[in-house]
C-alpha positions in Angstrom: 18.2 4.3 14.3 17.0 8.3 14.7 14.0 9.6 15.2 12.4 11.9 13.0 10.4 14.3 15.7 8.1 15.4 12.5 6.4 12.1 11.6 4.1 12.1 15.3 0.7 12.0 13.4 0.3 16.0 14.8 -2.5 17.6 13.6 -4.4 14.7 12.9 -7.5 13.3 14.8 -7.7 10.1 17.1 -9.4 8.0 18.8 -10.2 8.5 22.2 -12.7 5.6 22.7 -15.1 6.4 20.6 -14.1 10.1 20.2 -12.3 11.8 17.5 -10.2 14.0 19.3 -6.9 16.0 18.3 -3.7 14.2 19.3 -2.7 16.7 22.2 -6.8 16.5 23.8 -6.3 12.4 24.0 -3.0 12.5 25.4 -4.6 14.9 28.4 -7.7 12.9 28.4 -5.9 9.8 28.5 -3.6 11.1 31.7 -6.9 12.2 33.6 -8.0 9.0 33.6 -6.0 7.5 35.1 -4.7 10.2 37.2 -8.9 9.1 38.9 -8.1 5.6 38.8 -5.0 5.6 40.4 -5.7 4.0 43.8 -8.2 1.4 42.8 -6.0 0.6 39.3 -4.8 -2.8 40.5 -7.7 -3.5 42.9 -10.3 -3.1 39.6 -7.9 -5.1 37.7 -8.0 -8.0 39.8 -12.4 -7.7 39.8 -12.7 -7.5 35.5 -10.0 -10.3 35.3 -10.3 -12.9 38.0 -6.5 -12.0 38.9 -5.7 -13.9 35.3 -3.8 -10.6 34.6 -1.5 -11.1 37.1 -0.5 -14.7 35.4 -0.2 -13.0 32.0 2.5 -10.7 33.5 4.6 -13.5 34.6 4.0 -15.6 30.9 5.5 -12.1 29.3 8.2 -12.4 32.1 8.7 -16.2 30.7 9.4 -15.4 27.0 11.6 -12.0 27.3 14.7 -14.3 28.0 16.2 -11.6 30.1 19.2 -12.3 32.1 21.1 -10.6 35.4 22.8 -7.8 34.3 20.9 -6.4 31.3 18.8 -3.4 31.1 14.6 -3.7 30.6 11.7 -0.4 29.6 8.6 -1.0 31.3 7.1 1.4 29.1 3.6 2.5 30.5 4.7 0.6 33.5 1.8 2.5 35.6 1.7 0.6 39.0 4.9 -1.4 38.8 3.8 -5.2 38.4 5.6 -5.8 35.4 9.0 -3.7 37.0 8.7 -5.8 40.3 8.6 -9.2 38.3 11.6 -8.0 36.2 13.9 -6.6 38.8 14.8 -9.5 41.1 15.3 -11.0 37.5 17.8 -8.4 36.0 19.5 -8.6 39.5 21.6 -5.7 41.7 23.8 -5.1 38.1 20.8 -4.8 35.9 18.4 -2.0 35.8 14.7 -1.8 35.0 13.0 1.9 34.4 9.5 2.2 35.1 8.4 5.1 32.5 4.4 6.2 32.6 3.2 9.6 31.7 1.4 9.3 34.4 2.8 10.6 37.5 -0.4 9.4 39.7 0.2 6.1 38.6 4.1 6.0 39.0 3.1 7.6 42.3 1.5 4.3 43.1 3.9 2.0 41.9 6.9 3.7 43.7 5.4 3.7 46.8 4.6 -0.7 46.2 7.7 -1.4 44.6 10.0 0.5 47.7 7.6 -2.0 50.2 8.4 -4.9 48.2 12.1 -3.6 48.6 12.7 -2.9 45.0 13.8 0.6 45.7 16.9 0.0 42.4 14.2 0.4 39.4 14.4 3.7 38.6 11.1 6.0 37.2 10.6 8.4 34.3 7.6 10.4 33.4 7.7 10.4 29.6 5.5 9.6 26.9 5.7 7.0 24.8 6.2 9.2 21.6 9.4 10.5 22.6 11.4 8.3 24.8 14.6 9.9 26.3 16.8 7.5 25.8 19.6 7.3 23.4 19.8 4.6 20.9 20.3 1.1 21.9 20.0 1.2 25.6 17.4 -1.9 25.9 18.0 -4.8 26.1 14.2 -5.8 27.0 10.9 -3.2 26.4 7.3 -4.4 27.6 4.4 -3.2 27.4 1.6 -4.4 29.5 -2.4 -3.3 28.7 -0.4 0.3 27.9 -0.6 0.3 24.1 -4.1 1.0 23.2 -3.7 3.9 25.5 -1.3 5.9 23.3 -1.8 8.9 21.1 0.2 7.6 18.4 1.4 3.8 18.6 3.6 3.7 15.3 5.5 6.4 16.5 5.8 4.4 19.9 6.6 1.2 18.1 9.5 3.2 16.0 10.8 4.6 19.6 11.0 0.9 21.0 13.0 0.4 18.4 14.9 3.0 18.8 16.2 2.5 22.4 16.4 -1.6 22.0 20.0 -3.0 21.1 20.3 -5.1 17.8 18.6 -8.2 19.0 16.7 -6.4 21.8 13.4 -8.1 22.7 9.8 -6.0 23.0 6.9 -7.3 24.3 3.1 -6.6 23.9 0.8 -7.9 26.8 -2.7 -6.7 25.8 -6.3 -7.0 25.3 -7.2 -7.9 21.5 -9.8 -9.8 19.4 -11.6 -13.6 21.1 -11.3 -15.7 18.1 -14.7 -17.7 18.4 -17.7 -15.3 17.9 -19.6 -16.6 20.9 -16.6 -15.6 23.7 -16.7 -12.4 22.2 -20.0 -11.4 22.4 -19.9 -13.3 26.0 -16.9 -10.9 26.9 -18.7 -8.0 25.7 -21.5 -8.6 27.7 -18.8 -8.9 30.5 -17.3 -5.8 29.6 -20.7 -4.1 30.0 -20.4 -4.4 33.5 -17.5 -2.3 34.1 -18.2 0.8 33.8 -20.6 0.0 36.9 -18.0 -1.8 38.9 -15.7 1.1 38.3 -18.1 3.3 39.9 -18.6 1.2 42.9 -15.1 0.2 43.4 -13.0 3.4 42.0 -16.2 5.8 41.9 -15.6 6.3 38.4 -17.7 4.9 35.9 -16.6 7.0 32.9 -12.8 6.2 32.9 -14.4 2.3 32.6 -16.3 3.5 30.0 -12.9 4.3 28.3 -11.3 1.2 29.0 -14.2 -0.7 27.0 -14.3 1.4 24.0 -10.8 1.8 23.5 -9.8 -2.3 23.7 -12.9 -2.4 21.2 -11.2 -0.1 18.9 -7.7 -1.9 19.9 -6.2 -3.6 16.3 -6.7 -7.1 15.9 -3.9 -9.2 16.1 -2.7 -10.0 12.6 -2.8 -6.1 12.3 -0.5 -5.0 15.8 1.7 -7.5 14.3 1.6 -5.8 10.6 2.6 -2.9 13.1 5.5 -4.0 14.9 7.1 -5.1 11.4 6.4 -1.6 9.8 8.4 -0.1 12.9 11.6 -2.6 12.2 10.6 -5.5 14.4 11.7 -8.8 12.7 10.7 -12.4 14.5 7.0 -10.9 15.0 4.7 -13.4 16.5 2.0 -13.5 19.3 0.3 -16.1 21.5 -3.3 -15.5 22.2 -4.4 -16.2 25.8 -8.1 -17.5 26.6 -9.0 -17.7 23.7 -7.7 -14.3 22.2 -9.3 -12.2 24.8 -5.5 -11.5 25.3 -2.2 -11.7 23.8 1.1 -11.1 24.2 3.1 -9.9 20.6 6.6 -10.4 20.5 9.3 -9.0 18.5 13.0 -8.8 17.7 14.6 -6.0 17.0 17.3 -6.5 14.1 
């Protein structure tokens, strides 16, 4: 499967939270955030989710089937947790690459995953958009709370594609839609209280801001998965976690 570097969305506006901003602004806006949050990413992660995110991880670990010996994209991998699950898997004849666009963040997770003695996965500062790997060299790509952040997902999704071998497993791990109408406006009122924890534990109360707005504007289930079938993913399905607060899509790439 090629990619056609014209069909990127350029020149069109997106969303940055509740912005409208041009394609190349978000994708700089995007990396400053989290270029702030850096240090405190995984401590602040821990606070908004009671450490349930750290359980997630290990569920999408669960259902990717990888084996030793095979070959895993943590796309958006950030601080590592999803690369330091995955390696012991994948074993001293596997390989997993952590790839963020963020070199603050991959800063971070290098740093954890050589004192965890992981030193074998290997990084890459890409985006997601244009992944520089040649066809089929996945056997496993996942994604955790990375996807909303992107400047063009169906791109992404067609890039995943792309690099996964026939039969090649993505994974989704991210915020989405609470199914019963009183969790979600109780998780919004939650959410409210970020951006001032941010500021007390990060000292960044804007970049929290972000975080609300853009899993508000996330799509729903239903239409992620709609997504990952329009970018050749057969098998789609997903698996909502407390109560759709979370989920985790999966799909097969044919």
């Amino acid at each position: 499967m090629s990619r056609d570097p014209q069909d990127t969305g350029a020149g069109n506006a997106v969303d940055f939270g509740y912005r409208k901003v041009a394609p190349e602004e978000k994708t700089a806006l995007v990396r400053g955030v989290f270029e702030r949050v850096a240090r405190r990413y995984d401590a602040m992660n821990d606070l908004m989710s009671f450490g349930t995110h750290r359980l997630f991880k290990r569920m999408t670990l669960d259902m990717s089937g990888v084996r030793p010996g095979q070959r895993v994209l943590d796309l958006a991998g950030g601080t590592g947790d999803l690369s330091a699950l995955f390696a012991p898997v994948v074993g001293p004849e596997g390989q997993v690459v952590l790839a963020d666009i963020n070199p603050h963040m991959m800063a971070v997770g290098r740093d954890r995953l050589l004192d965890q003695g992981l030193a074998r996965v290997t990084l890459c500062q890409t985006s997601a958009e244009a992944l520089p790997f040649a066809d089929e060299s996945f056997h496993c790509a996942v994604i955790g709370f990375g996807l909303r952040n992107f400047t063009d997902k169906d791109a992404a999704l067609r890039e995943l594609c792309r690099v996964l071998r026939p039969g090649g497993v993505l994974l989704i791990l991210e915020f989405s839609k609470p199914e019963h109408p009183l969790l979600d406006a109780a998780y919004g009122a939650f959410q409210a209280l970020w951006p001032g924890m941010g500021k007390l534990v990060a000292g960044d109360a804007s970049s929290y801001s972000y975080l609300v707005e853009s899993i508000r504007l996330h799509p729903p289930q239903a239409v992620l998965k709609q997504m990952l079938e329009d970018a050749g993913f057969g098998a789609v399905e997903y698996h909502n976690l407390v109560g759709g607060i979370a989920a985790i899509h999966r799909g097969v790439r044919p």
